[in-house]
C-alpha positions in Angstrom: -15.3 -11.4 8.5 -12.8 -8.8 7.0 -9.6 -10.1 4.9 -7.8 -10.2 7.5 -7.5 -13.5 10.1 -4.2 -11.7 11.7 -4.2 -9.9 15.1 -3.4 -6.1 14.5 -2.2 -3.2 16.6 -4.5 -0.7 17.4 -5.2 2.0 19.7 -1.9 3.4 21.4 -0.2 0.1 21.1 -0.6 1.0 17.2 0.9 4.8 18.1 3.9 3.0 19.8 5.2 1.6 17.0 5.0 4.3 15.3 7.7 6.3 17.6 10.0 3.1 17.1 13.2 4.9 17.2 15.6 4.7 13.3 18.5 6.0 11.9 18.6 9.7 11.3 18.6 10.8 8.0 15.8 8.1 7.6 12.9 8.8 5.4 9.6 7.8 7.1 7.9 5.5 4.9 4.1 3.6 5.6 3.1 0.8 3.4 -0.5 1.1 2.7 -2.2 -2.1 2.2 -5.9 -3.2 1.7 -8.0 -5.6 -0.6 -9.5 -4.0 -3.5 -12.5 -1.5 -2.4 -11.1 -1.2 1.2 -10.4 2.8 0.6 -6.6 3.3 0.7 -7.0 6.0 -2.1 -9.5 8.3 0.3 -7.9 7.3 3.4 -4.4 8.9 1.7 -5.5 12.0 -0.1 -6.6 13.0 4.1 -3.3 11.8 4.8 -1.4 14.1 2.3 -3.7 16.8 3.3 -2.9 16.9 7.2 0.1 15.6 7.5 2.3 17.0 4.5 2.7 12.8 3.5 3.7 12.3 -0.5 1.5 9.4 -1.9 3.4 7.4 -4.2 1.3 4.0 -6.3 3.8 1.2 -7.4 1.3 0.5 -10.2 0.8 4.5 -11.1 4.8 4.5 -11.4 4.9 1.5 -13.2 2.4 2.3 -15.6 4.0 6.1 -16.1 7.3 4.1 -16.5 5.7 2.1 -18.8 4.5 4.9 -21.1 7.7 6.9 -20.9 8.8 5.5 -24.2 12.5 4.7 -22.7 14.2 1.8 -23.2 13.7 0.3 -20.0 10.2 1.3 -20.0 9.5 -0.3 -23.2 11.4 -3.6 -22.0 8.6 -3.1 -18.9 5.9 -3.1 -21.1 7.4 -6.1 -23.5 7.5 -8.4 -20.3 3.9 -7.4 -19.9 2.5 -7.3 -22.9 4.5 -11.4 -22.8 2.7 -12.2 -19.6 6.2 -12.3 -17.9 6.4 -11.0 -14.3 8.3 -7.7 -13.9 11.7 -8.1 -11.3 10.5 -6.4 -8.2 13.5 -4.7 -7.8 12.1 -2.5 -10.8 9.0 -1.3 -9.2 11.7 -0.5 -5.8 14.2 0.8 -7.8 10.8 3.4 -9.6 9.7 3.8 -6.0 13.3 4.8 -4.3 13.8 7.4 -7.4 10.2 9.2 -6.9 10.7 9.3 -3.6 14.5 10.8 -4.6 12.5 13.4 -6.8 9.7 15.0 -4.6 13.0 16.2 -1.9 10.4 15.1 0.7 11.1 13.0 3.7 7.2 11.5 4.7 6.0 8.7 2.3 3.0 6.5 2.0 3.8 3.7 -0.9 0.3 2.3 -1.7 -0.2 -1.1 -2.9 3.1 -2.4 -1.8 4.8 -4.7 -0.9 2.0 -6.5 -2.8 4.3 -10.5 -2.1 6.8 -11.8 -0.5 9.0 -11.0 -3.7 8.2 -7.1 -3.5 9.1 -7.0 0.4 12.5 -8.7 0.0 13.2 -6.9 -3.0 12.3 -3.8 -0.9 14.7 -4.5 1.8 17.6 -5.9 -0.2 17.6 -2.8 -2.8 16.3 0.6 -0.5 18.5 -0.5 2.6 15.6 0.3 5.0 12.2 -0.9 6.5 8.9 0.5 6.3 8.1 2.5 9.6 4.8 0.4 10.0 2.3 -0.7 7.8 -1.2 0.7 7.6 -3.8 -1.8 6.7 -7.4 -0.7 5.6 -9.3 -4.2 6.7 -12.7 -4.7 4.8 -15.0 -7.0 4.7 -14.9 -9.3 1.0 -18.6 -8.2 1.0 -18.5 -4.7 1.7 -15.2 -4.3 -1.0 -18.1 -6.2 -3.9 -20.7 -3.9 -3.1 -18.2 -0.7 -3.7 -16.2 -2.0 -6.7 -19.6 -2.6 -8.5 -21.1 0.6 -7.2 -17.9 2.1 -8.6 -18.7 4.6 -11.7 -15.7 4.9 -12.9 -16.0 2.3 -16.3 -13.4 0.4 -14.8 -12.9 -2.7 -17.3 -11.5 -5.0 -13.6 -14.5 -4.5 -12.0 -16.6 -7.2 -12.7 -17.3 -9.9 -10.3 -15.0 -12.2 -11.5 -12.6 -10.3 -12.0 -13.5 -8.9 -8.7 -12.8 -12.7 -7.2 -9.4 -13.0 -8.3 -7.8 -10.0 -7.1 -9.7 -11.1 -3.7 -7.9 -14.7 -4.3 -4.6 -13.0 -5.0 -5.2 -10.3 -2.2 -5.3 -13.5 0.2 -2.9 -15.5 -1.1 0.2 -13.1 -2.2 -0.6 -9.8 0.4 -2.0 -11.4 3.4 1.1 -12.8 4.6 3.3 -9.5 4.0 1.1 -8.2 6.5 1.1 -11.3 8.5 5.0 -10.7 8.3 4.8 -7.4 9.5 2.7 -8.1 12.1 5.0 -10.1 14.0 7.6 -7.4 13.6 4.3 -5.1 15.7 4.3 -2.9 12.5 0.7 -3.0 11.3 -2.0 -0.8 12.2 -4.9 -2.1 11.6 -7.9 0.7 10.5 -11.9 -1.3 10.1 -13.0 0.7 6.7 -15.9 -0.8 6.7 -17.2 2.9 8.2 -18.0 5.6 6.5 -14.9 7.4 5.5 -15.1 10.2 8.2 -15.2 7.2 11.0 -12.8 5.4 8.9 -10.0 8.6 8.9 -10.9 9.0 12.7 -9.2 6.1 13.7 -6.3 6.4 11.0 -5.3 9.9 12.2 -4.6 7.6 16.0 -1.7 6.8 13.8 -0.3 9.8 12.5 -0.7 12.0 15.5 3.3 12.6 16.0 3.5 14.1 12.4 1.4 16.9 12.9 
């Protein structure tokens, strides 16, 4: 059984959504969600490739902000280093001025909105949903097997570690996309294929940006 216990779009119902008309001016922007080991990383370097997409990480631009050595970066890292929980309008605010930055209009924001908090605090502070969300769903198995196979000396990769970004994956992620599944915003890719199989079926969703 994959992470998931939500019914997904898929197929041309999944494409549909997709073409679900928005202002002009409008930046396109796909949440990418998936447990830990479910493959977003792969999955959006082939995006970028093809379809001229700019990946943007919430964590990579929170730790960047982190290291900048400005004052609100060093207030970042404080509340961290406290065991505090950073204000998600932070991480939006880091996201919105990236996207700002590049002068491109096609985004895929990995990892986010990772609770409830980051997707309210998205659509209070950037004024604008997500086009759809694309979901990698992985068996908890199949995500263990790859995160120990990883070589990568990763310190968070050891199966207990392992368990408790599953637990929080379930707890805190799963019902963002249970959220925007009842909007008929996710599209739901099975990575637990090998990552050729896995991009066949994402590209179903990207077809009207090439």
């Amino acid at each position: 059984m994959g992470a998931s216990e939500t019914k997904v779009a898929s197929g041309e119902d999944g494409d549909a959504n997709v073409k679900e008309a928005k202002p002009t001016g409008t930046p396109t922007v796909v949440f990418v969600l998936g447990g830990p080991g479910a493959g977003k990383g792969t999955q959006c370097a082939n995006i970028v490739r093809d379809y001229a997409f700019v990946h943007l990480s919430a964590g990579d631009l929170l730790r960047a902000h982190m290291k900048s050595g400005s004052k609100d970066g060093n207030m970042v890292a404080e509340m961290i280093k406290q065991g505090q929980i950073v204000p998600s309008e932070v991480t939006v605010n880091l996201l919105l001025e990236a996207m700002r930055a590049s002068g491109k209009d096609r985004f895929l924001i990995d990892g986010f909105p990772r609770n409830k908090e980051n997707r309210d605090a998205w659509e209070t502070t950037a004024g604008f949903d997500c086009d759809f969300v694309l979901f990698f769903d992985c068996p908890e198995e199949v995500m263990t097997e790859r995160l120990l196979g990883r070589n990568e000396g990763r310190t968070d990769d050891n199966i207990d570690t392992i368990k408790k970004r599953f637990k929080t994956f379930r707890e805190s992620s799963m019902p963002v996309i249970n959220y925007y599944d009842s909007l008929n915003k996710v599209c739901s890719v099975n990575s637990d294929q090998s990552p050729e199989d896995v991009y066949a079926q994402t590209k179903e969703y990207f077809s009207k940006f090439a």
